[in-house]
PDB file of the backbone (N, CA, C, O) and the ligand in Angstrom, with CONECT records:
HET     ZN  A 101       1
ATOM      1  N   UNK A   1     -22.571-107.951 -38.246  1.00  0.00           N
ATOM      2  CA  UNK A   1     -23.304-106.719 -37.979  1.00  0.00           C
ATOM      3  C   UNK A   1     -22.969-106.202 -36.587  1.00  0.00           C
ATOM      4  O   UNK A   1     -23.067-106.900 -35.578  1.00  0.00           O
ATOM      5  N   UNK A   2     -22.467-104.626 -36.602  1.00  0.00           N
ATOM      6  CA  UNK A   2     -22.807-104.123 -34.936  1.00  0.00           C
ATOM      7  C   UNK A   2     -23.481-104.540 -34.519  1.00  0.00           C
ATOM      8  O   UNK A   2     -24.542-104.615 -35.140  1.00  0.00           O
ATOM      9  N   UNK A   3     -23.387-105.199 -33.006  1.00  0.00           N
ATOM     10  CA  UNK A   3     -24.574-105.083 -31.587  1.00  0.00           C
ATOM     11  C   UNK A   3     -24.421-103.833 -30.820  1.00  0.00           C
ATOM     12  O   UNK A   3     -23.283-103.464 -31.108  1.00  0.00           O
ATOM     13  N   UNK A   4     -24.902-103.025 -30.052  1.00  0.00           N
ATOM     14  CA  UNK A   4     -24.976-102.712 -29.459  1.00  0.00           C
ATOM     15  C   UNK A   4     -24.270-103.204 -27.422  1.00  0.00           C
ATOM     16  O   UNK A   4     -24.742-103.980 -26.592  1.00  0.00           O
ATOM     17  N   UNK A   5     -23.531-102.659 -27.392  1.00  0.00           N
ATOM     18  CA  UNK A   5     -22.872-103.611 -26.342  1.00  0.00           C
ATOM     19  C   UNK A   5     -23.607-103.189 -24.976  1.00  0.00           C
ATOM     20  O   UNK A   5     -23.492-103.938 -24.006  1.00  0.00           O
ATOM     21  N   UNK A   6     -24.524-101.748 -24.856  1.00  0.00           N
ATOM     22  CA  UNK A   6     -25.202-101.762 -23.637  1.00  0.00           C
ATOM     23  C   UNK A   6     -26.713-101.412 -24.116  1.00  0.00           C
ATOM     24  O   UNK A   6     -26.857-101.115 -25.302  1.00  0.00           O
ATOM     25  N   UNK A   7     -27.711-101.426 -23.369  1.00  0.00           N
ATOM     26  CA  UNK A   7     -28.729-100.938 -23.879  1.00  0.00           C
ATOM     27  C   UNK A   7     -28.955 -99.838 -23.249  1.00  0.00           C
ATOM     28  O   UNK A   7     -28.215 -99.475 -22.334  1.00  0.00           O
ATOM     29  N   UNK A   8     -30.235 -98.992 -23.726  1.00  0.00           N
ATOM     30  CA  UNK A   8     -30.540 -97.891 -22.995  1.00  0.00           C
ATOM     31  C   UNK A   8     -31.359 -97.818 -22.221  1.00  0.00           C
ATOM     32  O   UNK A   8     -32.418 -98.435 -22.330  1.00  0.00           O
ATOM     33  N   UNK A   9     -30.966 -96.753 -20.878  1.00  0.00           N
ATOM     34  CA  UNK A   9     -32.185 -96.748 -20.155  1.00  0.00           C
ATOM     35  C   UNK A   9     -33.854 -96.258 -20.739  1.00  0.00           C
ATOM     36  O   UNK A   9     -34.288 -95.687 -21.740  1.00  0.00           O
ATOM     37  N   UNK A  10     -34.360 -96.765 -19.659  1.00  0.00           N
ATOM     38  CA  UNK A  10     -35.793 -95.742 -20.018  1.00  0.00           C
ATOM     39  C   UNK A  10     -35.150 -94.396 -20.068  1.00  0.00           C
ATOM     40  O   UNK A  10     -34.946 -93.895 -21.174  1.00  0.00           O
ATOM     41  N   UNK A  11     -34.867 -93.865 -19.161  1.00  0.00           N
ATOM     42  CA  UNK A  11     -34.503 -92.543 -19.038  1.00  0.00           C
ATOM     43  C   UNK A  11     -33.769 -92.343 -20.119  1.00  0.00           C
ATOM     44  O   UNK A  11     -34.372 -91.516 -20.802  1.00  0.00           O
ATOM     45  N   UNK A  12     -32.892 -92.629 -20.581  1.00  0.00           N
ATOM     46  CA  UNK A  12     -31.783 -92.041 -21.593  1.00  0.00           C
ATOM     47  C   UNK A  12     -32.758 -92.414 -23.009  1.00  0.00           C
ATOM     48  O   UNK A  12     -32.677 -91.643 -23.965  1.00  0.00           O
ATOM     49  N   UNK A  13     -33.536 -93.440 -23.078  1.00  0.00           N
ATOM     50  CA  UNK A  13     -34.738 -93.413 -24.413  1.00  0.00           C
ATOM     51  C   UNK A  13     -35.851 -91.900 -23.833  1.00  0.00           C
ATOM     52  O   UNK A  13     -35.894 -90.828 -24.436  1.00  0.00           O
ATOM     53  N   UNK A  14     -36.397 -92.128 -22.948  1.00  0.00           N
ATOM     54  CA  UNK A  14     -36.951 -90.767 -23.053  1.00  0.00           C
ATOM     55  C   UNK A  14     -36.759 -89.208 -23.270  1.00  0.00           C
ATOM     56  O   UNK A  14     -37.482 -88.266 -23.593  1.00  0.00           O
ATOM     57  N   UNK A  15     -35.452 -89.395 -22.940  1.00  0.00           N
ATOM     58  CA  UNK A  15     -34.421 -87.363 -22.838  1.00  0.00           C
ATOM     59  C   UNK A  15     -34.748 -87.631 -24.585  1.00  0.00           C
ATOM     60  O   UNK A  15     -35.279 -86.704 -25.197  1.00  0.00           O
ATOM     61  N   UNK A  16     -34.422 -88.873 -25.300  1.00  0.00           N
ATOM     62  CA  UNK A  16     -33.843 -88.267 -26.352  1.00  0.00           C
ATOM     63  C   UNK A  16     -35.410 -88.006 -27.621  1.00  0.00           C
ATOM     64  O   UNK A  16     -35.522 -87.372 -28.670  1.00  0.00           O
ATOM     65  N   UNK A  17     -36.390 -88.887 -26.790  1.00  0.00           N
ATOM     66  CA  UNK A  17     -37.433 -88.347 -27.733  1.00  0.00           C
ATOM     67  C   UNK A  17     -38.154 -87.558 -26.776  1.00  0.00           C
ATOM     68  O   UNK A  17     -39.266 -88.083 -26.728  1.00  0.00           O
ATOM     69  N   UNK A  18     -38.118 -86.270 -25.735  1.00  0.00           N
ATOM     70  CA  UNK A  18     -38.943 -85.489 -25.185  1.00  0.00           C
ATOM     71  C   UNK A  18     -38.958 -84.728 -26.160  1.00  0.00           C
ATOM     72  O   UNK A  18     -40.046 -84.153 -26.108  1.00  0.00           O
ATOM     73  N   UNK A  19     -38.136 -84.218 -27.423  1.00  0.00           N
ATOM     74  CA  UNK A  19     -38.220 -83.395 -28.372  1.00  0.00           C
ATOM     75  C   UNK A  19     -39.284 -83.869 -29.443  1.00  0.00           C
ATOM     76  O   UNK A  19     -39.911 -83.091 -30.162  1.00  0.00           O
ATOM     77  N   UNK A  20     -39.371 -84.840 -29.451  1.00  0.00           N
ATOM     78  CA  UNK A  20     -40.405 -85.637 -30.650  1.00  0.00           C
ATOM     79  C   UNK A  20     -41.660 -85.812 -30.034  1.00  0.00           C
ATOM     80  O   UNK A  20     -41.849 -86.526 -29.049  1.00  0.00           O
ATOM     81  N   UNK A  21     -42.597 -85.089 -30.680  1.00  0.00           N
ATOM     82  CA  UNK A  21     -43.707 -84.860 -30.143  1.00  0.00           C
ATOM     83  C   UNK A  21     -44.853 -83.964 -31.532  1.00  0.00           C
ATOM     84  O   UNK A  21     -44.533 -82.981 -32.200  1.00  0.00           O
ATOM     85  N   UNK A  22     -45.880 -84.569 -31.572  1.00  0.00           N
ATOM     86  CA  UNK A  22     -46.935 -83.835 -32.771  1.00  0.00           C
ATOM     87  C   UNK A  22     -47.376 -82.478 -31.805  1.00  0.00           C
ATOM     88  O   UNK A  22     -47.977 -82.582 -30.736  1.00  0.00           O
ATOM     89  N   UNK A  23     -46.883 -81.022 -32.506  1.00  0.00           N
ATOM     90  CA  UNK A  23     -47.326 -80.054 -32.286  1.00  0.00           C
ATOM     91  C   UNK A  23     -48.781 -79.692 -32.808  1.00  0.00           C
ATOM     92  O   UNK A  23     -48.915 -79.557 -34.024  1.00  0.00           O
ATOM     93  N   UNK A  24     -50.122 -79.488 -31.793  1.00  0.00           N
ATOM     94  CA  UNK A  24     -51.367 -79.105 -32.491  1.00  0.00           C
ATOM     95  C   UNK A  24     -51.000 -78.139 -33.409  1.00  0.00           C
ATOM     96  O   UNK A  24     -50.048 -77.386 -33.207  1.00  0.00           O
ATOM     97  N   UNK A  25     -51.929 -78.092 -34.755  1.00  0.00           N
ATOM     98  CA  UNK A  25     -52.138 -77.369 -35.811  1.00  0.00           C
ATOM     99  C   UNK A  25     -52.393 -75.881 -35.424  1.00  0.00           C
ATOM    100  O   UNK A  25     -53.387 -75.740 -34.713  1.00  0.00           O
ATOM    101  N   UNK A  26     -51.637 -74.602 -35.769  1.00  0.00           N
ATOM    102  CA  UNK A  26     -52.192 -73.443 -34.845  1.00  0.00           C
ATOM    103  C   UNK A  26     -52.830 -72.709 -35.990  1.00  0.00           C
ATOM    104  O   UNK A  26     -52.405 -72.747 -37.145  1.00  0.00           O
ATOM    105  N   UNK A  27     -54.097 -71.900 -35.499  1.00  0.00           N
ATOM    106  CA  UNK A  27     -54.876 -71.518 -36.791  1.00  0.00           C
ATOM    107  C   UNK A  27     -55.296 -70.427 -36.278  1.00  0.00           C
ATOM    108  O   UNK A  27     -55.721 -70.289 -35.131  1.00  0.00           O
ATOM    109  N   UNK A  28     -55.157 -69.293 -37.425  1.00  0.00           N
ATOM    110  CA  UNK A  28     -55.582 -68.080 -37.605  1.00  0.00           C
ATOM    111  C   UNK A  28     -56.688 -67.785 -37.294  1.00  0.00           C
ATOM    112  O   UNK A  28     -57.320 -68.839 -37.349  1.00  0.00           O
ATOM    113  N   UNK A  29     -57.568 -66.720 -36.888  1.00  0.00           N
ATOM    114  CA  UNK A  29     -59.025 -66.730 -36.950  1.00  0.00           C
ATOM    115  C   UNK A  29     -59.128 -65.788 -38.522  1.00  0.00           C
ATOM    116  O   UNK A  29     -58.372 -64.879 -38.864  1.00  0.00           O
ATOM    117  N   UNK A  30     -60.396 -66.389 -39.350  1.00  0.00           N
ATOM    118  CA  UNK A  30     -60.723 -65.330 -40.292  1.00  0.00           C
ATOM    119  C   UNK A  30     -61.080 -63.833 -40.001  1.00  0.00           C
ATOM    120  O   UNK A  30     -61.997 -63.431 -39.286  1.00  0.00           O
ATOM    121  N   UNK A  31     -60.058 -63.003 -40.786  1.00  0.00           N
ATOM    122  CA  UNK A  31     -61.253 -61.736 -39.975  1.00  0.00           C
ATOM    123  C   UNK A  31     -62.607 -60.924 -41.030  1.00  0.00           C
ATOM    124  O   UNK A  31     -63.024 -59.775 -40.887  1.00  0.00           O
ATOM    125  N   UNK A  32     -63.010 -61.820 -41.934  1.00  0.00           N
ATOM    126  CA  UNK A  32     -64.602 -61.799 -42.307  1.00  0.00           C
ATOM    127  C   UNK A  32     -65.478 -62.275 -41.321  1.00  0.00           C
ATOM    128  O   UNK A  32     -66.318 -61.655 -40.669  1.00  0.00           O
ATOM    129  N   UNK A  33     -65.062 -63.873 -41.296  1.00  0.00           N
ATOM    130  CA  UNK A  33     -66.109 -64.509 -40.569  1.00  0.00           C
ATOM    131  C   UNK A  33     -65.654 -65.163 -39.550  1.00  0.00           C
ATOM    132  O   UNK A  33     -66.028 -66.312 -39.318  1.00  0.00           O
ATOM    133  N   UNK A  34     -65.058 -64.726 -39.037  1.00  0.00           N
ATOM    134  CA  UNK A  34     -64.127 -65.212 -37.693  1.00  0.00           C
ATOM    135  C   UNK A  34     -64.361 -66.721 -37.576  1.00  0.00           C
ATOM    136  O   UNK A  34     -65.138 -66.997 -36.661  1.00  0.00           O
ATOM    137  N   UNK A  35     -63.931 -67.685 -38.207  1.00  0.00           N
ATOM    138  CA  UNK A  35     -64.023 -69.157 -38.820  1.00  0.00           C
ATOM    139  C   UNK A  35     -62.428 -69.292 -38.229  1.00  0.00           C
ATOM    140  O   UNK A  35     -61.796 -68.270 -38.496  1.00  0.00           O
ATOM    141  N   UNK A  36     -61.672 -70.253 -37.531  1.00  0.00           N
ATOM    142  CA  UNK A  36     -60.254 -70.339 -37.346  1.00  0.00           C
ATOM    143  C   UNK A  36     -59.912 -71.310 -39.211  1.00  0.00           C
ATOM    144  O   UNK A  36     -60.619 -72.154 -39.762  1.00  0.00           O
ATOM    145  N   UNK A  37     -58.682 -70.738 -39.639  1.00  0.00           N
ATOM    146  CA  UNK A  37     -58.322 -70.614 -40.929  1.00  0.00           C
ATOM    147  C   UNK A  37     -56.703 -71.138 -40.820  1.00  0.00           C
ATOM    148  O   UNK A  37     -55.980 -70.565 -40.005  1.00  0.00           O
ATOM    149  N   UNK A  38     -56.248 -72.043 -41.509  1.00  0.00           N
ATOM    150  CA  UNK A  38     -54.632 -72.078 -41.736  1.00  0.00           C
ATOM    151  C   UNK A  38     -53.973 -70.837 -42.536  1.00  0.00           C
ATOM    152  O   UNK A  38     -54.333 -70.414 -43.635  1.00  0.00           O
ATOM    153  N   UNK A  39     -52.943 -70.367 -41.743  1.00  0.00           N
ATOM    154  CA  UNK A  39     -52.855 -69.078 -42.136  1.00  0.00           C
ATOM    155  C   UNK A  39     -52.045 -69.169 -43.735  1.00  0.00           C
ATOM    156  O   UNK A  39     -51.773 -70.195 -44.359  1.00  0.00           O
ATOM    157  N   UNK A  40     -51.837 -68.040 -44.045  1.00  0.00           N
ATOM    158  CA  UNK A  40     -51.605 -67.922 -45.308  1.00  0.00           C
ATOM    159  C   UNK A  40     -52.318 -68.881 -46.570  1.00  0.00           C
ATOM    160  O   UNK A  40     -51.720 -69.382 -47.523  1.00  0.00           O
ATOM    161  N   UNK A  41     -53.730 -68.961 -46.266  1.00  0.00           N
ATOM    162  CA  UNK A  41     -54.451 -69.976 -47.273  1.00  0.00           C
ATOM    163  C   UNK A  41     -55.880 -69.169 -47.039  1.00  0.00           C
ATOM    164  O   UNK A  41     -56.237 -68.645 -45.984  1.00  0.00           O
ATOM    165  N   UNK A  42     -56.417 -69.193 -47.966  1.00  0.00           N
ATOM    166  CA  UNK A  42     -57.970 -68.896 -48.487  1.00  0.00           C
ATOM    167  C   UNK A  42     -59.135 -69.500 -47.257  1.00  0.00           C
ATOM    168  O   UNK A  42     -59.362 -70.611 -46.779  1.00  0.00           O
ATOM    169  N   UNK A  43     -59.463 -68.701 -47.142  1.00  0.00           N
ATOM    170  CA  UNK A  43     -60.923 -69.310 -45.986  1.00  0.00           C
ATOM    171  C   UNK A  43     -61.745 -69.758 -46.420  1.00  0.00           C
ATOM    172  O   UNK A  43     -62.658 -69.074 -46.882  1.00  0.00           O
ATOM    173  N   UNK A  44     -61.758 -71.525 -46.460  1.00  0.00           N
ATOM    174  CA  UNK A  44     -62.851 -71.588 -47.488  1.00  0.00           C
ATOM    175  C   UNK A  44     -64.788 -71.592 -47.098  1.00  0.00           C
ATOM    176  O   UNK A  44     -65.708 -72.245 -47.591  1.00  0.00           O
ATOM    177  N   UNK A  45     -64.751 -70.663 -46.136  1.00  0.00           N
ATOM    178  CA  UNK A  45     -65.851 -70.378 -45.394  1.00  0.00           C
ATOM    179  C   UNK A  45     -66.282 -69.355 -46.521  1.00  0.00           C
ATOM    180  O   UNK A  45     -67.183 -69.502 -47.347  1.00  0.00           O
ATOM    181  N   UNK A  46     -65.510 -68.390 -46.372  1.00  0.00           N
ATOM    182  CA  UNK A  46     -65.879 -67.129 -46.810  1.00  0.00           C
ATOM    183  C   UNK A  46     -65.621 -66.814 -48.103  1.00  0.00           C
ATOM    184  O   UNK A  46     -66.268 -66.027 -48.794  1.00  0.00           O
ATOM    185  N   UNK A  47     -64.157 -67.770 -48.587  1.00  0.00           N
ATOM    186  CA  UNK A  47     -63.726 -67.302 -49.700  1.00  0.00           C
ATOM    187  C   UNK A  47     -62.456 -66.385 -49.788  1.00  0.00           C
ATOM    188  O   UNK A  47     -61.542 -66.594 -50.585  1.00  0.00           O
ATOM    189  N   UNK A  48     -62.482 -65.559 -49.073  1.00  0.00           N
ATOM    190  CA  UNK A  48     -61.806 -64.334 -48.958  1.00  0.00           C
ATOM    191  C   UNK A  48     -59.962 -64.323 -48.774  1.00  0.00           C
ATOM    192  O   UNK A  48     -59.792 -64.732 -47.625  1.00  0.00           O
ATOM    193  N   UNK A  49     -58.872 -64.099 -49.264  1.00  0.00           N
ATOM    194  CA  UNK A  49     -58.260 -64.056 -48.392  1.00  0.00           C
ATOM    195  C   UNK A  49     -57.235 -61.979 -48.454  1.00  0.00           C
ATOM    196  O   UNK A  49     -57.624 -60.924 -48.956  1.00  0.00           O
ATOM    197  N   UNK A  50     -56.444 -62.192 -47.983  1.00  0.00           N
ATOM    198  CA  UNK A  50     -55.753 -60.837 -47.548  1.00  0.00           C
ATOM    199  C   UNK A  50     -56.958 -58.994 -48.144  1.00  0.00           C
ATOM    200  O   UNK A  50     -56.565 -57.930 -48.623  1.00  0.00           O
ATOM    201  N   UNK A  51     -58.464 -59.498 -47.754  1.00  0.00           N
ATOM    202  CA  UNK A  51     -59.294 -58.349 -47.658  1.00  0.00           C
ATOM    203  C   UNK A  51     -60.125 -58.410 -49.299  1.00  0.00           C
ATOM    204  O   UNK A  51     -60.996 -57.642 -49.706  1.00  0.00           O
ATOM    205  N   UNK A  52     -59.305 -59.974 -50.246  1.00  0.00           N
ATOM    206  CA  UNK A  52     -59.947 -59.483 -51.611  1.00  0.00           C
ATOM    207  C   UNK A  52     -60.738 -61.159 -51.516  1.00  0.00           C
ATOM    208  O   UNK A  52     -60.217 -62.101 -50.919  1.00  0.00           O
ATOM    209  N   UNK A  53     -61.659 -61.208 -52.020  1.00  0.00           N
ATOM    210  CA  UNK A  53     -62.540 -62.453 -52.534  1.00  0.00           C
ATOM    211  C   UNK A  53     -61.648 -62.785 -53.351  1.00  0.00           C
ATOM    212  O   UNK A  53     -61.180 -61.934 -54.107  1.00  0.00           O
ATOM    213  N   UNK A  54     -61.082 -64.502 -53.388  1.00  0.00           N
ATOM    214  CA  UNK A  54     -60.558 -65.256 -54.597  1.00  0.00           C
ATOM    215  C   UNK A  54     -61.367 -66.505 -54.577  1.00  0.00           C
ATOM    216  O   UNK A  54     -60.784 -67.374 -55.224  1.00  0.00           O
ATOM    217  N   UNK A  55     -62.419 -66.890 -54.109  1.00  0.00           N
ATOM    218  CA  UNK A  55     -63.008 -67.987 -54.432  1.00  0.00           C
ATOM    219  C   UNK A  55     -64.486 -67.587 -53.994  1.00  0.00           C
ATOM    220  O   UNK A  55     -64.822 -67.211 -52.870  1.00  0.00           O
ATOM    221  N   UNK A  56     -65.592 -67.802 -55.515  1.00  0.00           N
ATOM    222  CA  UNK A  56     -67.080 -66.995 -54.811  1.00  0.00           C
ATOM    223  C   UNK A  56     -67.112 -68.527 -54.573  1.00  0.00           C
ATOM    224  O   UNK A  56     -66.839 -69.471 -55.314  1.00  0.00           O
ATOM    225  N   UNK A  57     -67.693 -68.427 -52.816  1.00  0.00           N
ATOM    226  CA  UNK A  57     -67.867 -69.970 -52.339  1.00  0.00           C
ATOM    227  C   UNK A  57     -69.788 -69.875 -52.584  1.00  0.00           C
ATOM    228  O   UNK A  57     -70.454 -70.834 -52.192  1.00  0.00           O
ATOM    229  N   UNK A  58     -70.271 -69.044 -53.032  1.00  0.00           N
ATOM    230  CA  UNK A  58     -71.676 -69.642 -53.108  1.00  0.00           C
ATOM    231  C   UNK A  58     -71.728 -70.062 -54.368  1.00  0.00           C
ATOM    232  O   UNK A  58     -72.314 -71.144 -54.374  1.00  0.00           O
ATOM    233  N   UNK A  59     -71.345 -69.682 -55.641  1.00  0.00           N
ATOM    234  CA  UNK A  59     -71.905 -70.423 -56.514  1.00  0.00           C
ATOM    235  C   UNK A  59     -72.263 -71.707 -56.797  1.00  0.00           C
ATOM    236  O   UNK A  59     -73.127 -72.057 -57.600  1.00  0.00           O
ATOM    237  N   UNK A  60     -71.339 -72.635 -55.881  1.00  0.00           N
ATOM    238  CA  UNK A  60     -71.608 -74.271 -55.609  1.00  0.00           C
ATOM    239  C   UNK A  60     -72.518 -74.141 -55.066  1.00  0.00           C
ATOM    240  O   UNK A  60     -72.846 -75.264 -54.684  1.00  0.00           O
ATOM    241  N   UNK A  61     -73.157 -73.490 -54.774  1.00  0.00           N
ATOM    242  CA  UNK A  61     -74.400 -73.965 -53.174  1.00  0.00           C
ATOM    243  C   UNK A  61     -75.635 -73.644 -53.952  1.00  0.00           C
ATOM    244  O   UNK A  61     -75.873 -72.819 -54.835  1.00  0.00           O
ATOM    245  N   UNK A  62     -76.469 -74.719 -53.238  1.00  0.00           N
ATOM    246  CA  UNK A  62     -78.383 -74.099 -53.937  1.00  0.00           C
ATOM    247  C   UNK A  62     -78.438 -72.837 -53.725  1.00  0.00           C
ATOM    248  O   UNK A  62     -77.445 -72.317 -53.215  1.00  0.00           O
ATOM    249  N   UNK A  63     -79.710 -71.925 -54.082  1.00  0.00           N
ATOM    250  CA  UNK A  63     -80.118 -71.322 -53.925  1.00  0.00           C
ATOM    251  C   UNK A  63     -80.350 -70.960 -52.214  1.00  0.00           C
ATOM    252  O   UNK A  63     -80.186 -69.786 -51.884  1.00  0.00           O
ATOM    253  N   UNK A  64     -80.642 -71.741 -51.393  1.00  0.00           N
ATOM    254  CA  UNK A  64     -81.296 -72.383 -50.223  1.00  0.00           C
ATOM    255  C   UNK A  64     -80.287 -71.900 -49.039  1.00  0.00           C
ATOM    256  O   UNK A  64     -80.491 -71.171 -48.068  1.00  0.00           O
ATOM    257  N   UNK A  65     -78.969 -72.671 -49.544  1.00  0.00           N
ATOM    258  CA  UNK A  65     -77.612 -72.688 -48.928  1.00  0.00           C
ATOM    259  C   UNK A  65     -76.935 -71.293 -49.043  1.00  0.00           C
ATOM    260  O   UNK A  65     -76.333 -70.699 -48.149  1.00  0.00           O
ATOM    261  N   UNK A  66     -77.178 -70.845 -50.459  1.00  0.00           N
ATOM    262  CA  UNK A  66     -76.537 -69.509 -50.776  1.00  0.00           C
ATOM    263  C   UNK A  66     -77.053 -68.264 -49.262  1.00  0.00           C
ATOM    264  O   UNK A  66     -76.241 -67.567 -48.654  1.00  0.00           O
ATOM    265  N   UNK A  67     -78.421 -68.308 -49.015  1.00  0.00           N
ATOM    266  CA  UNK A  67     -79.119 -67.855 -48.130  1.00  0.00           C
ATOM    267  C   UNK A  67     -78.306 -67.891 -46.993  1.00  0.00           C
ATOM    268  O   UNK A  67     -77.596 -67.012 -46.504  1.00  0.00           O
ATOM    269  N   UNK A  68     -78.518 -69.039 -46.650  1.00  0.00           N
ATOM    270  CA  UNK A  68     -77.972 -69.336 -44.964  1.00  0.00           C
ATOM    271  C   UNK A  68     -76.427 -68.665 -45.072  1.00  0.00           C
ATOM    272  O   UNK A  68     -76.245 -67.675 -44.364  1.00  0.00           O
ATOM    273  N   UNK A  69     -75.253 -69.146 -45.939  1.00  0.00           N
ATOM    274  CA  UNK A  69     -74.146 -68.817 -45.851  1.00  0.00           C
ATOM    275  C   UNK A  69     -74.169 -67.431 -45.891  1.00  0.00           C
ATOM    276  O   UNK A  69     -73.765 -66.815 -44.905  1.00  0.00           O
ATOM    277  N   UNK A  70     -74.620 -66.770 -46.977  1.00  0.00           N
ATOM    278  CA  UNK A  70     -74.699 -65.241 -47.013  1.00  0.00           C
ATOM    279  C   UNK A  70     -74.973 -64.304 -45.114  1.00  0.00           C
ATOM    280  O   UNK A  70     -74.270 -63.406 -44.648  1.00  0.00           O
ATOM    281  N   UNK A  71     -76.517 -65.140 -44.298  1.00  0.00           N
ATOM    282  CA  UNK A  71     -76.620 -64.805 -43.802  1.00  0.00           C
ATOM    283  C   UNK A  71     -75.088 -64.880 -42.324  1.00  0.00           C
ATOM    284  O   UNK A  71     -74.893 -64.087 -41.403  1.00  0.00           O
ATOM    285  N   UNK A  72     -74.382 -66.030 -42.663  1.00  0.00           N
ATOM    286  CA  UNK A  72     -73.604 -66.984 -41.613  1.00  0.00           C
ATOM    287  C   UNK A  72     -72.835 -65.421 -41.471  1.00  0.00           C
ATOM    288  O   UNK A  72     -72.850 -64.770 -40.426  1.00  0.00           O
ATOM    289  N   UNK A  73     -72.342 -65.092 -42.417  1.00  0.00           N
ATOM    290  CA  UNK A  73     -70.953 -64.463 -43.149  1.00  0.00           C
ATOM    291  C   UNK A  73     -71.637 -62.511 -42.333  1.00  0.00           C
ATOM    292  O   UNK A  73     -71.150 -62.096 -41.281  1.00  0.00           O
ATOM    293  N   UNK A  74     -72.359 -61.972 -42.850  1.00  0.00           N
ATOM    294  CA  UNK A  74     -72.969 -61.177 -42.722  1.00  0.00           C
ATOM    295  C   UNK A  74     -73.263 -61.004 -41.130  1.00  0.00           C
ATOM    296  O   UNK A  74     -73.115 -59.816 -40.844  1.00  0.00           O
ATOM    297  N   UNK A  75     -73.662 -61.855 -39.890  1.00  0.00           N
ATOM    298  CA  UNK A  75     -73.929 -61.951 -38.941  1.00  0.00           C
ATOM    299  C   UNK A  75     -72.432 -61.773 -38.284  1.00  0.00           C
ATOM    300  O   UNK A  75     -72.257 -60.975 -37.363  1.00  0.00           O
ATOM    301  N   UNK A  76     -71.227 -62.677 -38.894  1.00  0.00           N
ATOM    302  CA  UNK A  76     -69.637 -62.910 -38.498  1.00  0.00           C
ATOM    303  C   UNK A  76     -69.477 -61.703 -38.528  1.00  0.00           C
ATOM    304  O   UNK A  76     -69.211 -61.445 -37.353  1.00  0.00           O
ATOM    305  N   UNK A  77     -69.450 -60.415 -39.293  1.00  0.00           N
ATOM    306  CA  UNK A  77     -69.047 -59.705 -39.698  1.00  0.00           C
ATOM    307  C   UNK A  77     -69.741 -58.254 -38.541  1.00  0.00           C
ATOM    308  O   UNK A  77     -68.923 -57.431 -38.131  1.00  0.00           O
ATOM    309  N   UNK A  78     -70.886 -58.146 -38.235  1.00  0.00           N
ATOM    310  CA  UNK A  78     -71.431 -57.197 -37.562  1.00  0.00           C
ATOM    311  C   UNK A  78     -70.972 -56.620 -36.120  1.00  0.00           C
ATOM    312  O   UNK A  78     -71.039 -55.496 -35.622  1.00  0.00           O
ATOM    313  N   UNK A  79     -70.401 -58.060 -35.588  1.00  0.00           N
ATOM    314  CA  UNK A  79     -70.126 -57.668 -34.074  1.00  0.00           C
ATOM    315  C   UNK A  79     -68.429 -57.083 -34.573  1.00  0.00           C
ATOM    316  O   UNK A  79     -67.716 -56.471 -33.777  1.00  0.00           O
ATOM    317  N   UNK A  80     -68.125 -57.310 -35.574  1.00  0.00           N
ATOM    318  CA  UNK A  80     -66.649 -56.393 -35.581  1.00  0.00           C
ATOM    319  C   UNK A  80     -66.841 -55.070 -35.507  1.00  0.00           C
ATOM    320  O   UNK A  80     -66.371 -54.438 -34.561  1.00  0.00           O
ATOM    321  N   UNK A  81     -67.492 -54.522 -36.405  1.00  0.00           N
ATOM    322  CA  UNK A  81     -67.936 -53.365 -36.500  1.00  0.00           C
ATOM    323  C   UNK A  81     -68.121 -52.090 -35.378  1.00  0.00           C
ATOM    324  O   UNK A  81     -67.787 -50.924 -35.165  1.00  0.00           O
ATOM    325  N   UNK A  82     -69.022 -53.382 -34.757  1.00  0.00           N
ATOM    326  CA  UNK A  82     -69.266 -52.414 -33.877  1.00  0.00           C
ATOM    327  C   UNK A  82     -68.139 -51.885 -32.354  1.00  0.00           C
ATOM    328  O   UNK A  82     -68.366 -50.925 -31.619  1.00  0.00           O
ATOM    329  N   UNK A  83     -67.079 -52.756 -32.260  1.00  0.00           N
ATOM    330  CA  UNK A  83     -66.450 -53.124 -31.708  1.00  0.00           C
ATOM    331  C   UNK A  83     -65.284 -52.214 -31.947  1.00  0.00           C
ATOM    332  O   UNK A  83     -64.221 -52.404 -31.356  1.00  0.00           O
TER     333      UNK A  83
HETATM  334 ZN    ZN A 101     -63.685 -66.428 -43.806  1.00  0.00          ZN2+
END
């Protein structure tokens, strides 16, 4: 089997992984409910994506929950407006 006939420095191991590195996840903000969202995917806050509803996210929810979210969504939505 090859050996290796020199080894590497630290330095010459580090140049070659300064490129290798986990980039943070970068995320869209929703613009219903301003929730940060992976872009090109469904908000599953709101449901919503490119201005049309494709997932009604309350029907899973109690009655109870339906409330609060309705209100979450509705509150997200007001300061755009006015803005
Ligand atoms: Zn949303």
């Amino acid at each position: 089997m090859a050996v290796p006939k020199q080894g590497h420095t630290r330095a010459k191991v580090g140049k070659s992984r300064m490129h290798k590195y986990i980039e943070p996840v970068r995320l869209n903000v929703c613009p219903k409910c301003k929730k940060p969202v992976l872009s090109h995917t469904v908000c599953l806050n709101c449901g919503f994506y490119k201005g049309k509803e494709v997932i009604n996210v309350l029907a899973k929810l109690t009655k109870k929950d339906q409330k609060v979210r309705e209100k979450e969504i509705k509150q997200a939505e007001k300061p755009d407006k006015s803005t």
